[in-house]
C-alpha positions in Angstrom: 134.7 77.0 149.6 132.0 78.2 151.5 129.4 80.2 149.1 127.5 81.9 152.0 127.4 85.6 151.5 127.5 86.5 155.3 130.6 84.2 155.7 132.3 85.9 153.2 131.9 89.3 154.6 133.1 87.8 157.8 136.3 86.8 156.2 136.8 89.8 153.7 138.6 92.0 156.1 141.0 89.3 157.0 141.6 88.4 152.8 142.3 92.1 152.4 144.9 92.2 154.8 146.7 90.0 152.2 148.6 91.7 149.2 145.5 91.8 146.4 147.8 89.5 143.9 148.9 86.6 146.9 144.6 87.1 147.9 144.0 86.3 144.2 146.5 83.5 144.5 144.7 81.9 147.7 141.0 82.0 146.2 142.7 80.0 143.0 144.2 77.6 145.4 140.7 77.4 146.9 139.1 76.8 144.0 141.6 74.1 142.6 140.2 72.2 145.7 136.5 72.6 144.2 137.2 71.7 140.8 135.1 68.4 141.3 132.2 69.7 142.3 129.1 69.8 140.0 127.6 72.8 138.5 124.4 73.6 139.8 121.4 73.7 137.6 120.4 76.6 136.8 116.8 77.6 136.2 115.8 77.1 132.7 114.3 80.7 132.3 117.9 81.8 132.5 119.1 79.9 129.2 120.1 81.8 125.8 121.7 80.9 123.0 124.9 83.2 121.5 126.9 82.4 118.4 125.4 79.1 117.8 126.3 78.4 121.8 123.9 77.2 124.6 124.4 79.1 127.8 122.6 78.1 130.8 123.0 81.0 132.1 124.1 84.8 131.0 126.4 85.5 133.8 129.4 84.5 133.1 133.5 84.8 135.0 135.5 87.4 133.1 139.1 86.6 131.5 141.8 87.8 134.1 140.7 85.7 137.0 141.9 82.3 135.7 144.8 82.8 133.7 146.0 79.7 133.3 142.8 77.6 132.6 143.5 76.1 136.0 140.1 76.3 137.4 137.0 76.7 134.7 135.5 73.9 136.3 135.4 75.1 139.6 134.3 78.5 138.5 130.9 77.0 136.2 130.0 75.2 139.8 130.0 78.5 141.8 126.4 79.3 139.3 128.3 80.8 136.5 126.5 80.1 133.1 130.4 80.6 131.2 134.0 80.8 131.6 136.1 83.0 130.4 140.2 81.7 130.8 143.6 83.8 129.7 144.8 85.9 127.9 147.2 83.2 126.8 150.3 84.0 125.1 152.3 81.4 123.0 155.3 81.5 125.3 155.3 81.9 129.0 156.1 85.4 130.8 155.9 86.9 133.8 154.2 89.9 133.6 155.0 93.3 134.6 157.2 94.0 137.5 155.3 93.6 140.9 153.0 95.1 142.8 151.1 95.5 139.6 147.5 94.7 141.4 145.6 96.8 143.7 142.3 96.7 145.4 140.3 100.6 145.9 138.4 99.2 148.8 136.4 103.2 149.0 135.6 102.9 145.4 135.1 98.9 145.3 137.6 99.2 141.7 140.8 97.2 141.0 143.5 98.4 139.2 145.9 95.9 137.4 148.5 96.4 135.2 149.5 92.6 134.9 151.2 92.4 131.9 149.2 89.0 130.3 151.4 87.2 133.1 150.7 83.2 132.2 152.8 80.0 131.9 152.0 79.9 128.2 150.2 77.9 125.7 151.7 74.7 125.7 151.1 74.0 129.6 147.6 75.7 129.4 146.6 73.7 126.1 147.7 70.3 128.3 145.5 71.5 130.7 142.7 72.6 129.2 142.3 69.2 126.8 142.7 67.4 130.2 138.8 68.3 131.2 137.7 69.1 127.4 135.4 65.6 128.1 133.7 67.9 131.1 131.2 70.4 129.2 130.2 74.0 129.4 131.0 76.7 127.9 134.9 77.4 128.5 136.0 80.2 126.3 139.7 80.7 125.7 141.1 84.2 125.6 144.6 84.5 123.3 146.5 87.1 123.5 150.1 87.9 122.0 153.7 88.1 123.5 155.3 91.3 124.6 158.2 90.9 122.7 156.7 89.5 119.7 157.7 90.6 116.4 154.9 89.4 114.5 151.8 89.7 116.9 149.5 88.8 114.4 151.4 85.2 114.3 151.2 84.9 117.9 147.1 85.5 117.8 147.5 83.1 114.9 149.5 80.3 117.1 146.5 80.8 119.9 144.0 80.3 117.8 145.8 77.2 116.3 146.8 75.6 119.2 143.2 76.2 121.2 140.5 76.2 118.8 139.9 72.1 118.9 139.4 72.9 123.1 137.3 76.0 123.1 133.4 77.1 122.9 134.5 80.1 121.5 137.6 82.2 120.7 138.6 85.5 122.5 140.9 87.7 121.0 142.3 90.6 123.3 143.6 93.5 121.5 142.1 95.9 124.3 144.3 95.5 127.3 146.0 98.8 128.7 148.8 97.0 130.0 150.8 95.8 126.9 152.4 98.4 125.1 151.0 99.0 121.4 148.7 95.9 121.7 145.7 98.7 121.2 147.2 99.6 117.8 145.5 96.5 116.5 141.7 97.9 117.2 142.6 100.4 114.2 140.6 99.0 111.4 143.5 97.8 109.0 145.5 96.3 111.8 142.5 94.5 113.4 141.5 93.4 109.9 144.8 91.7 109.1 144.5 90.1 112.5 140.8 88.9 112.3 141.9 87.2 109.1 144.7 85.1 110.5 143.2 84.4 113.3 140.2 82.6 111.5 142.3 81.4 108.7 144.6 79.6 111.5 141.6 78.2 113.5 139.9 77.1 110.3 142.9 74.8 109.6 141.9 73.0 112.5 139.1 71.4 111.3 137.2 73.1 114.0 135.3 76.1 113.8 134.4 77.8 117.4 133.1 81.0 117.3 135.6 84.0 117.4 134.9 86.9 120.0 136.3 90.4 119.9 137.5 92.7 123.5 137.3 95.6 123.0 138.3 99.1 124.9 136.2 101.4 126.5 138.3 104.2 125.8 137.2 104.2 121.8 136.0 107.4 120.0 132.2 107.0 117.6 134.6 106.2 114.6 136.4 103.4 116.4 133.3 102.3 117.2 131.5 102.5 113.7 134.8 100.7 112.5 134.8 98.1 115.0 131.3 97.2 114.1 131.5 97.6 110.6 135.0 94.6 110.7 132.7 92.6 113.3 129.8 92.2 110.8 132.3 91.4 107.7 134.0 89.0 109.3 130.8 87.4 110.9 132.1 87.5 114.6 130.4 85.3 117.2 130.5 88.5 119.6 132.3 91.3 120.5 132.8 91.9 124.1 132.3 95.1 125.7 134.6 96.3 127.3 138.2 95.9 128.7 139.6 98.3 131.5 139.8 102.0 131.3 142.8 104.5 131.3 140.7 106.9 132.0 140.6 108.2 135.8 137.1 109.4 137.2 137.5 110.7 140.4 138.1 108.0 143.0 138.5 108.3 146.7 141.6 105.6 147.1 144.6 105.8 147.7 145.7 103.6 144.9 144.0 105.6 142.9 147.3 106.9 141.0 148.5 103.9 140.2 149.1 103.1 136.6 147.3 100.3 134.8 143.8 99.3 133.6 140.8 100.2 136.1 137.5 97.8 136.8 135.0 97.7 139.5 132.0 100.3 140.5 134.0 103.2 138.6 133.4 101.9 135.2 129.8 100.7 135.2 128.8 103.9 133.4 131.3 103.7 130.5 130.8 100.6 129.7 127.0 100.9 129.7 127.6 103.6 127.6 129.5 101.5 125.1 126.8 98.4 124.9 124.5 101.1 123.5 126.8 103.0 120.9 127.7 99.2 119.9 124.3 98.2 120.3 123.1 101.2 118.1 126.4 100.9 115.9 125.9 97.1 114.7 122.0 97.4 114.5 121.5 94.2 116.6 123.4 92.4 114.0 126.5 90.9 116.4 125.8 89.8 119.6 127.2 92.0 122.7 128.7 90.9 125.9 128.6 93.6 128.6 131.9 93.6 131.0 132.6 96.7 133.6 131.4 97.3 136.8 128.5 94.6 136.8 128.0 93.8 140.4 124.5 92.5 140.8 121.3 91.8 139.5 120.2 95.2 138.6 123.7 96.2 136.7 123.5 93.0 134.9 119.8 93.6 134.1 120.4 97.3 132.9 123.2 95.8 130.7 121.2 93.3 128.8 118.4 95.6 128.2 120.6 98.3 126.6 121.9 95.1 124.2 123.9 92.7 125.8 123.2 89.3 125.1 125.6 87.8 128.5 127.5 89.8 130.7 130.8 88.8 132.3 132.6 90.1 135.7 135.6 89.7 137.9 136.3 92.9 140.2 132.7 92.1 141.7 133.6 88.9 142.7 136.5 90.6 145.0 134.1 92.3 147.3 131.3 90.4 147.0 132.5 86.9 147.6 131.9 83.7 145.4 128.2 83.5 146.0 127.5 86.7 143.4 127.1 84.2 140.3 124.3 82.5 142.1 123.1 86.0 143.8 122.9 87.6 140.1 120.9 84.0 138.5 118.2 84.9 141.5 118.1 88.2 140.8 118.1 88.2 137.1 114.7 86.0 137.6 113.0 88.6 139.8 113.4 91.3 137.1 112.6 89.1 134.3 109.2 88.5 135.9 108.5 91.8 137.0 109.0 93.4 133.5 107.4 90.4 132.1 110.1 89.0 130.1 109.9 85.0 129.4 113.7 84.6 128.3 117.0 86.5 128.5 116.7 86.6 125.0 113.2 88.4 124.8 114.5 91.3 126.9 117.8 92.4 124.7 118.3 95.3 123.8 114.8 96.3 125.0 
């Protein structure tokens, strides 16, 4: 795959004549090709630690993009410091009906309304212990069932199943796109869920760090609650945010579709949020920042209003598979400029 930014602009026009979900499914299969090729080092300024974790870089490949734990590989050698893989349900299913994926080229967003489409836990578990010899930071992102009866048992099951495999633990309780799943960010629900999730990956014998996605589209007393659960239960991160429901105006025509919204559109929201968590949990759980990070600067604004890593996926749609690397760079001009030795050193300042 080539990495060359003006090669990729060359090509985008012709990639978004394709449908945005069989676009998706080509830059997989390109990536599936790549999955030997060695990370590349990145510069040592760039290293933090999170949750007991060493990242060799902040910038890490949101969950959504590699559903399947097909490619994390292949992602860490395009300059990303972590991988995020999932949601992954305990059974397979497809997803909501099709099209359910849309590109707002005018407003550089995506809108998805996926539906946690994967081929399940069993195949992805194979999968994943297939390269668990590899290293880096793969974090696995569990999710539960649409028709499940008991969705704390299906968090449960992921966390069982994928605990022995992962750097850390994701659990998605924040996606628009699942009806109800949200209901389990309300403090008793979330909770009941934190506990069986950590009393299911405890039995493993393993003890990964848990992370926590959360929604954008929370009120101060979600947030207060969220933060106040995260600290009790000694969370390795909470990870901030998921997509909107809310619409600010956009200029696409796609712009009434249903579904969760990412891209440029939600860069101010979810800055927003890393400081009301930021301010809400006093420093005392570290913050991912997802939403509308696509470059250096958004990245750099993020970790100095309190994220510790950032993640992205819509970027990575208009600005090709160099923006990993492009972000690294750029992340090492502002650190100098503001005079900042380590990622670490400039949180939350």
């Amino acid at each position: 795959m080539m990495l060359n930014p003006a090669f990729y602009a060359l090509i985008r026009p012709l990639l978004f004549r394709f449908d945005a979900e069989m676009a998706h499914g080509l830059a997989l299969s390109a990536l599936r090709r790549r999955n030997a090729t060695p990370a590349p080092p990145c510069d040592p300024a760039l290293a933090t630690t999170v949750a007991g974790l060493s990242f060799p870089s902040p910038v890490g490949m949101a969950a959504g993009f590699d559903k399947d734990g097909e490619v994390p590989d292949a992602l860490l050698s395009l300059g990303f410091g972590f991988a995020e893989v999932g949601s992954i349900t305990p059974l397979p299913q497809p997803g909501n009906p099709k099209p359910r994926l849309f590109r707002l080229v005018e407003d550089r967003a995506v809108i998805n309304r996926m539906g946690f489409n994967n081929g399940g836990a069993q195949a992805a578990q194979a999968r994943l212990a297939a390269r668990a010899d590899r290293g880096g930071i793969v974090g696995i992102n569990i999710g539960a069932n649409k028709d499940a009866t008991d969705r704390i048992a299906d968090y449960a099951t992921g966390a069982r199943l994928f605990a022995p495999l992962a750097s850390y633990l994701a659990v998605n309780v924040s996606s628009p796109n699942t009806p109800g799943l949200r209901a389990l960010q309300d403090p008793a629900a979330l909770e009941a869920l934190l506990d069986g999730v950590i009393a299911a990956r405890d039995e493993t014998g393993t003890q990964p760090p848990v992370f926590l996605k959360v929604a954008p589209d929370l009120q101060s007393a979600d947030i207060d609650a969220i933060a106040r659960i995260a600290i009790g239960k000694k969370l390795g991160a909470l990870i901030v945010s998921n997509t909107t429901i809310e619409r600010p105006a956009l200029r696409s025509r796609h712009a009434g579709e249903s579904g969760g919204l990412s891209g440029a559109p939600l860069r101010a929201m979810a800055q927003q949020r890393i400081v009301d968590f930021r301010k809400a949990t006093g420093g005392a759980v570290p913050l991912i920042g997802v939403g509308g990070i696509a470059n250096a600067q958004d990245a750099w604004e993020r970790i100095r209003a309190g994220a510790s890593l950032v993640q992205l996926y819509s970027a990575m749609v208009y600005e090709g598979p160099s923006i990993a690397q492009s972000i690294n760079r750029g992340l090492l001009r502002l650190m100098q400029r503001d005079g900042f030795a380590s990622i670490a050193e400039a949180v939350g300042k």
